[in-house]
C-alpha positions as CSV (number, residue, x, y, z in Angstrom):
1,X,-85.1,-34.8,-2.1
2,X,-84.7,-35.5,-5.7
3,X,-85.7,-32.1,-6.9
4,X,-83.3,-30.8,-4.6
5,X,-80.3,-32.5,-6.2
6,X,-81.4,-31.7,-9.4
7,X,-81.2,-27.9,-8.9
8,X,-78.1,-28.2,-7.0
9,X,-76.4,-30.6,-9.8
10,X,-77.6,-28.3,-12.4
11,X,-75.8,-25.5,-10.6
12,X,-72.9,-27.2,-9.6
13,X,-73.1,-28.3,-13.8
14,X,-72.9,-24.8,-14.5
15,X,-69.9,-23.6,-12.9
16,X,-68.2,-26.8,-14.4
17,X,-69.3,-25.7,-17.9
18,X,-67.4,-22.2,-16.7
19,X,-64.5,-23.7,-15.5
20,X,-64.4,-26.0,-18.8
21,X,-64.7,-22.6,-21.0
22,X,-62.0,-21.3,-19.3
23,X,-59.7,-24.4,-19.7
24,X,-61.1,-24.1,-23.6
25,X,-59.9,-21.0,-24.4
26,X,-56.9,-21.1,-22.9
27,X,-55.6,-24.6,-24.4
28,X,-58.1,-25.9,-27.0
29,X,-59.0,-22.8,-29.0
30,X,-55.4,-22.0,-30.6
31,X,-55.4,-25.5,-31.8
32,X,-58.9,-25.1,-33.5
33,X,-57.1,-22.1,-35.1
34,X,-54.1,-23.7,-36.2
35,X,-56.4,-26.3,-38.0
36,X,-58.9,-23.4,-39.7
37,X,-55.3,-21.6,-40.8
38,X,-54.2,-25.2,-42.2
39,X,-57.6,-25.8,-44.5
40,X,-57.3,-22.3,-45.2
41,X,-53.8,-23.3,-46.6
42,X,-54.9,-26.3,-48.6
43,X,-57.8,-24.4,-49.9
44,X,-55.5,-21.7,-51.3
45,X,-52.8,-24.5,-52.4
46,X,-55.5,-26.1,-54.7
47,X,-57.3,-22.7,-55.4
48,X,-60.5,-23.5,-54.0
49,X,-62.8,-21.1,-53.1
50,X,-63.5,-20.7,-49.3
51,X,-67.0,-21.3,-47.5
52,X,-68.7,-18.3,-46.6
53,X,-68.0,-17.5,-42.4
54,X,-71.4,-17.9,-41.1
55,X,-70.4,-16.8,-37.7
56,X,-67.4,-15.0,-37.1
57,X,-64.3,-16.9,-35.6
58,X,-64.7,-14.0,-32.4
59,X,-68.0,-15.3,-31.8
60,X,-67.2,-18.8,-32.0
61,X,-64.5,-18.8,-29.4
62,X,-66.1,-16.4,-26.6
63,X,-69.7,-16.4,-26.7
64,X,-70.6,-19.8,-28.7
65,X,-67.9,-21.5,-26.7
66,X,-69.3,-20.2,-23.4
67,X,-73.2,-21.0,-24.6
68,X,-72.0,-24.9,-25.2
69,X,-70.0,-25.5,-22.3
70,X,-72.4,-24.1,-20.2
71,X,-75.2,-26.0,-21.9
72,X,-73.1,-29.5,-21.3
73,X,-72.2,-28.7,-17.9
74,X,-76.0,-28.2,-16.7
75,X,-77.1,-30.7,-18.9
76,X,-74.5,-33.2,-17.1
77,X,-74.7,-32.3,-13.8
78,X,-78.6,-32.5,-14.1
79,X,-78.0,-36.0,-15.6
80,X,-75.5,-36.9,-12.7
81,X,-77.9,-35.7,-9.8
82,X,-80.6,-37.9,-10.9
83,X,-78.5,-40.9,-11.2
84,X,-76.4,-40.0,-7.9
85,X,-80.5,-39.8,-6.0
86,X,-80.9,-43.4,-7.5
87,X,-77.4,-44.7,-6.5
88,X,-76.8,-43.2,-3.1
89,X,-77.0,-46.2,-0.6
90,X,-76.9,-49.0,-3.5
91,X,-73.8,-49.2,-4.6
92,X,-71.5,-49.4,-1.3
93,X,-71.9,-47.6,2.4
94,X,-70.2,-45.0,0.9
95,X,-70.7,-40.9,2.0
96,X,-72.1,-38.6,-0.3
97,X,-69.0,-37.1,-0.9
98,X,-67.5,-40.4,-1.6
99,X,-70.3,-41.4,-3.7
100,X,-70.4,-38.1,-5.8
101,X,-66.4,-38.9,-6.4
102,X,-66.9,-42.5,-7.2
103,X,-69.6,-41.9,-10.0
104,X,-68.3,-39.2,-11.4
105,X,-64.9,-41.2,-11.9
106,X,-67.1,-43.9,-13.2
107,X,-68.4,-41.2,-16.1
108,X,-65.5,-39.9,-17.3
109,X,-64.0,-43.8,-17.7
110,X,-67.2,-44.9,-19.3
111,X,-68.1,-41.7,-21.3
112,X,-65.0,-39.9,-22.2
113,X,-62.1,-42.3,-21.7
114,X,-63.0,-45.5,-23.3
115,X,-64.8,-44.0,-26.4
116,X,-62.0,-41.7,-26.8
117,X,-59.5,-44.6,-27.5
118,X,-61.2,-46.0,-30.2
119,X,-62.4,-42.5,-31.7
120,X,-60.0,-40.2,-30.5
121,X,-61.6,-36.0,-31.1
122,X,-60.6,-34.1,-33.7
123,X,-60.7,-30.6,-34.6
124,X,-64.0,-29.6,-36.4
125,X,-62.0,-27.7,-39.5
126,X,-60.0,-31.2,-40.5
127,X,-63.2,-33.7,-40.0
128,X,-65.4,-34.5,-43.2
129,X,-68.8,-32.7,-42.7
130,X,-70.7,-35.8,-45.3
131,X,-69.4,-38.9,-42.3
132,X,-71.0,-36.7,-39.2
133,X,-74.0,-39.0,-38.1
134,X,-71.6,-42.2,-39.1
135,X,-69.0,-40.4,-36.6
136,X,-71.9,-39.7,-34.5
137,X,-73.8,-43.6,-34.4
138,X,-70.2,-44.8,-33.5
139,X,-69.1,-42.9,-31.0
140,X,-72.6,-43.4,-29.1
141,X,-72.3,-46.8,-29.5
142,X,-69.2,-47.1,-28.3
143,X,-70.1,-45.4,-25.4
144,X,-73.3,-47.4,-24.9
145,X,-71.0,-50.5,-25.0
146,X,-68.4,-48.9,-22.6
147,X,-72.0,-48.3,-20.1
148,X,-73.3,-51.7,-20.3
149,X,-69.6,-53.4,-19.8
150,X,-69.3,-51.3,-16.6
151,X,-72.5,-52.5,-15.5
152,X,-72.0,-56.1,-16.0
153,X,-68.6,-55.7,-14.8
154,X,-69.9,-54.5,-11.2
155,X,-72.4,-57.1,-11.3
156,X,-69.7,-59.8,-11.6
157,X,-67.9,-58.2,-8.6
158,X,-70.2,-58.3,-6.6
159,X,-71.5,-61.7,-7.1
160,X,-67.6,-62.9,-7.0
161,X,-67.3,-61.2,-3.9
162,X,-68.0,-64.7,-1.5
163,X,-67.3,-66.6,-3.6
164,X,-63.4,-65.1,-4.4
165,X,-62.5,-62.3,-2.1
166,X,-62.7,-58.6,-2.7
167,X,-59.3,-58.8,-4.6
168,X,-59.9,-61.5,-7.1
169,X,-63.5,-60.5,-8.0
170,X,-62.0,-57.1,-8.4
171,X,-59.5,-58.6,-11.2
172,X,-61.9,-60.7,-13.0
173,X,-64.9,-58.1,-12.5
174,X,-61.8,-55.7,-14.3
175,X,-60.8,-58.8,-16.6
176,X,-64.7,-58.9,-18.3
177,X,-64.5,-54.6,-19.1
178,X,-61.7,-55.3,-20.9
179,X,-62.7,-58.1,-22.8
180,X,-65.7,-56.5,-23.7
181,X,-64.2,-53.0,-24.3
182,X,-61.4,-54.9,-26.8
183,X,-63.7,-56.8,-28.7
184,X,-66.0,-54.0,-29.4
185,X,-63.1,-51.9,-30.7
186,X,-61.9,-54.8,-32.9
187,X,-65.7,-54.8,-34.0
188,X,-66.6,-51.1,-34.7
189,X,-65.1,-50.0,-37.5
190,X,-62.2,-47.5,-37.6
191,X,-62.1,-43.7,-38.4
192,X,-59.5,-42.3,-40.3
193,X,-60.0,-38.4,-41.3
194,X,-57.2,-36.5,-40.3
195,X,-55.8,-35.1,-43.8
196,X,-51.8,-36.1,-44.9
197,X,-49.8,-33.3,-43.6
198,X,-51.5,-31.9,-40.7
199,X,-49.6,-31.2,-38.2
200,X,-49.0,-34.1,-35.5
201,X,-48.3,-31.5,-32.3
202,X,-51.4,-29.8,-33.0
203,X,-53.6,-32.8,-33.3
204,X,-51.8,-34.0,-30.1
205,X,-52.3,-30.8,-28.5
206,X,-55.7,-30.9,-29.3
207,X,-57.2,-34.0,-28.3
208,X,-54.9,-33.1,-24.9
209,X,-57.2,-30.5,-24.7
210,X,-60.2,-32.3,-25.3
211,X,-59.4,-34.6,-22.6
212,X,-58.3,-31.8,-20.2
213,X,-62.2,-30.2,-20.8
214,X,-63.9,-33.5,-20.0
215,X,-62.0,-33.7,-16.9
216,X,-62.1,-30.2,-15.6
217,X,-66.4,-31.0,-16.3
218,X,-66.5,-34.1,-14.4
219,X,-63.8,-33.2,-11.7
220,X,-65.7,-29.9,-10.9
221,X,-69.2,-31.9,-10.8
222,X,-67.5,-34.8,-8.3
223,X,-66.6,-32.3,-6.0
224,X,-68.6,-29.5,-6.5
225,X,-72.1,-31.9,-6.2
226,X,-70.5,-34.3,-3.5
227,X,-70.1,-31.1,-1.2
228,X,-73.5,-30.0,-2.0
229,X,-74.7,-33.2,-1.3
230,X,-73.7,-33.7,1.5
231,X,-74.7,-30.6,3.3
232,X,-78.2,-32.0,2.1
233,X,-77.7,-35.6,3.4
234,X,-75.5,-36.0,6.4
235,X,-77.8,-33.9,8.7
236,X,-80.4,-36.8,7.5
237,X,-78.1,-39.3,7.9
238,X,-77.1,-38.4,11.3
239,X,-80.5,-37.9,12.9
240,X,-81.5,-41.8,11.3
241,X,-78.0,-42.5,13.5
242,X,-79.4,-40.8,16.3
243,X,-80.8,-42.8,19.1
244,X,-84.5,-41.6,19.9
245,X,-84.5,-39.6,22.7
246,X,-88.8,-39.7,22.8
247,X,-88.3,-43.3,23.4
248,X,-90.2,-44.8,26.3
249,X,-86.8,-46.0,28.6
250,X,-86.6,-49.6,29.3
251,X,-86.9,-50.9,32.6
């Protein structure tokens, strides 16, 4: 059953990462460009000399775009059918469609969101290649922290459950993530890269975009796998509903 998610969540991860080019070229590339034109500009504005193009600005937006998203989305939606085989039936009495939309929700909060409040994306052309693995350690930790918050934070729920009733457990289960969310980004130590006069539209525009990618990648993968999914499950699911018709009759 596992192997069977895994190629269908790979799949499903791969029309995601198509999707998510599509969504990329149309609203995040010209705000990559408008950031390579305005380096370009402060180059020329202090007459330095310009790095050589090692792969053409054509390339990068069709076929390297389309060879990353399409890696992320397979790599994801392999990632998501192996924890959708361990969660399915632990974490509620939930369908698989249900389930699929409930975990992928739960990703882009825990992945995406959070970290992205605390290190919001910026276009490659403005960031400082020499701070990448600090960038890097950061934002992974921040989404490590985001992770294990979520994770304590259900555990509290469902141990307040008795004890308090769906709704209050739900508030102070939601309570503890953001405790633990706002002391960790009072903790980690701030970013600050974007150079003094880049435009403020474009950087807005951008991280809109970035957003809008994650989204149309986790959005595809909740509905996409859940459907999948389900055509695998619910036949199994029914027939353990089933009463068994071999069954000596009683009486």
């Amino acid at each position: 059953m596992t192997r069977s998610l895994l190629i269908r969540g790979m799949i499903i991860g791969a029309c995601a990462g198509l999707l998510a080019f599509a969504f990329a070229r149309v609203f995040g590339e010209p705000q990559i460009q408008h950031a390579i034109d305005f380096e370009s500009y402060l180059a020329r504005l202090h007459h330095e000399p310009e790095g050589p193009e090692l792969v053409s600005r054509g390339v990068q937006r069709s076929f390297g775009l389309l060879t990353g998203t399409l890696f992320m989305g397979v790599a994801l939606g392999g990632i998501f059918s192996l924890t959708y085989a361990w969660a399915y039936g632990r974490i509620g009495n939930m369908s698989p469609r249900l389930t699929s939309l409930v975990l992928a929700a739960a990703a882009y909060l825990t992945i995406v969101l959070v970290p992205f409040a605390k290190y919001p994306a910026n276009p490659p052309a403005i960031s400082n290649p020499d701070t990448i693995s600090k960038r890097t350690l950061l934002y992974f930790t921040m989404i490590t922290i985001s992770i294990l918050a979520a994770i304590a934070a259900r555990r509290i729920w469902r141990a307040g459950i008795m004890r308090l009733g769906m709704w209050n457990a739900t508030l102070v289960a939601a309570a503890a993530f953001l405790v633990v969310i706002g002391a960790a980004e009072l903790i980690l130590p701030r970013i600050l890269e974007t150079p003094q006069g880049f435009p403020a539209d474009v950087l807005y525009r951008f991280r809109l975009a970035s957003l809008g990618i994650s989204l149309t990648l986790w959005t595809t993968i909740g509905l996409g796998f859940g459907a999948a999914a389900d055509r695998l499950l619910a036949p199994a699911v029914r027939r353990a509903a089933e009463p068994d018709s071999t069954a000596a009759p009683v009486g």
